[in-house]
C-alpha positions as CSV (number, residue, x, y, z in Angstrom):
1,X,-7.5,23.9,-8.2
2,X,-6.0,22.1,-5.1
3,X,-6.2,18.8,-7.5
4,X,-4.4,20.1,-10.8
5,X,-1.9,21.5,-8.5
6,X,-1.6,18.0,-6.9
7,X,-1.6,16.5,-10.5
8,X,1.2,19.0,-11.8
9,X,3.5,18.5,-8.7
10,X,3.8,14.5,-8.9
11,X,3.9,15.1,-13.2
12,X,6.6,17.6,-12.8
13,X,8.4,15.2,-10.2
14,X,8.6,12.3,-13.2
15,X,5.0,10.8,-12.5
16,X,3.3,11.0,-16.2
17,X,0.6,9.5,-15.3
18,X,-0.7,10.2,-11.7
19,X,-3.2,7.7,-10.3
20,X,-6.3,8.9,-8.0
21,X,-4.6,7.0,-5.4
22,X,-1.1,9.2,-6.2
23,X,-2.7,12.7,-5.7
24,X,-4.7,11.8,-2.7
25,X,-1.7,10.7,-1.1
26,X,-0.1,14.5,-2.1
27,X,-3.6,16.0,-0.8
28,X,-3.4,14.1,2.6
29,X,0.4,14.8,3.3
30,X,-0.6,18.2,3.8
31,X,-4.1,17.8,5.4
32,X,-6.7,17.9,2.8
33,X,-9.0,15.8,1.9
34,X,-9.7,15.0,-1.6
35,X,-12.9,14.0,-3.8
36,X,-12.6,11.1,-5.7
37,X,-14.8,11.9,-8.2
38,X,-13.4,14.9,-9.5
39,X,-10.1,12.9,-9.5
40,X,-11.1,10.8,-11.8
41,X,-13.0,13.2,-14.1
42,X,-9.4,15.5,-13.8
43,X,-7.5,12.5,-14.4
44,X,-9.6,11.1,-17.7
45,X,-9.7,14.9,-19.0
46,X,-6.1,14.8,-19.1
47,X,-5.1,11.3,-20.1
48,X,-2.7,10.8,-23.0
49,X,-2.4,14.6,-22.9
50,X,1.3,16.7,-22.6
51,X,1.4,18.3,-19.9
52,X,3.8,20.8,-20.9
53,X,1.9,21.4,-24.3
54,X,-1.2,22.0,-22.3
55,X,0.4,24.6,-20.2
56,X,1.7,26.3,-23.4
57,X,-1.8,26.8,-24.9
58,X,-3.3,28.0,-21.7
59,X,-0.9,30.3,-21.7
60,X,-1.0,31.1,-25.3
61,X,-5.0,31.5,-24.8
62,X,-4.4,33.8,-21.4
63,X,-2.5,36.2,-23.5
64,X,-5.3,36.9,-25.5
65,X,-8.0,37.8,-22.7
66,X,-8.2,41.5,-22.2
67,X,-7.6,42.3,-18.4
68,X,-8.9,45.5,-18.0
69,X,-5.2,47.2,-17.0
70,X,-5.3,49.4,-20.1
71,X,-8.3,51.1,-20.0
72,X,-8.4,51.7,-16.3
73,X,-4.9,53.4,-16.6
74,X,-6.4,55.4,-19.6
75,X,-9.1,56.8,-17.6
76,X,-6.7,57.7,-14.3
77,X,-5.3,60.6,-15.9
78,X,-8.6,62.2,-16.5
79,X,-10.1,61.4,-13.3
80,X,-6.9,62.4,-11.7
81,X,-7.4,65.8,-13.1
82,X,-10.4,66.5,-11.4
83,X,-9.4,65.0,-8.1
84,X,-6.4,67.3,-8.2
85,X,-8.5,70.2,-8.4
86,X,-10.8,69.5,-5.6
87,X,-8.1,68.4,-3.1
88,X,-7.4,72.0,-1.7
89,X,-10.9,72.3,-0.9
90,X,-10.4,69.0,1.1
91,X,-7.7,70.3,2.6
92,X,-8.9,73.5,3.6
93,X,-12.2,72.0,4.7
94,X,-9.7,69.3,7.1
95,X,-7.7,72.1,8.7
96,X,-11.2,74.0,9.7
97,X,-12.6,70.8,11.1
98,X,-9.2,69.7,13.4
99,X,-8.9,73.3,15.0
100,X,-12.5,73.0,16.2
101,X,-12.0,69.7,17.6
102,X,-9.7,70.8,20.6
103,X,-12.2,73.7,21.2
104,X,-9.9,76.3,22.5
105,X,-7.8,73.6,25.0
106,X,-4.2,72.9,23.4
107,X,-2.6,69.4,25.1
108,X,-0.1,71.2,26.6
109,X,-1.4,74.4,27.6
């Protein structure tokens, strides 16, 4: 990720076509050290290519992966319902359990 990052900064700057030598020298500004070879196999995978075209289908392909938002908030209500109805148990069970923990001995008494 580090290196597409890298690659998409210097394109987005007016470099079209980074070099290996280009993002290493992005990597290193900042500390990291980066691997040549998947440079080079980043940098062949995306020459000739658009960047901004190849954003746009990534994008266009991210839209259609399900994410798992709509059936979790589908199933809240119905698990909320039986949460609901155990919470003054809870509750009752809570204010039992802290009046036996100063047994008898208030802080200020």
């Amino acid at each position: 990720m580090k290196h597409v990052a890298a690659y998409m900064l210097l394109a987005l700057a007016g470099n079209e076509s980074p070099s290996v030598a280009d993002i290493k020298a992005v990597l290193s500004s900042v500390g990291i050290d980066a691997e040549t070879e998947r440079l080079e196999k980043l940098i062949a995978e995306l020459q000739g290519k658009n960047l901004q075209e190849l954003i746009a289908e990534g994008s266009a392909k991210l839209a259609s992966v399900p994410s798992g938002g709509a059936g979790a908030a589908a199933a809240a209500p119905a698990a909320g319902g039986a949460a609901n109805e155990a919470a003054p148990e809870a509750a009752k069970e809570e204010e039992k359990e802290e009046s036996d923990d100063d047994m008898g001995f208030g802080l200020f008494d």
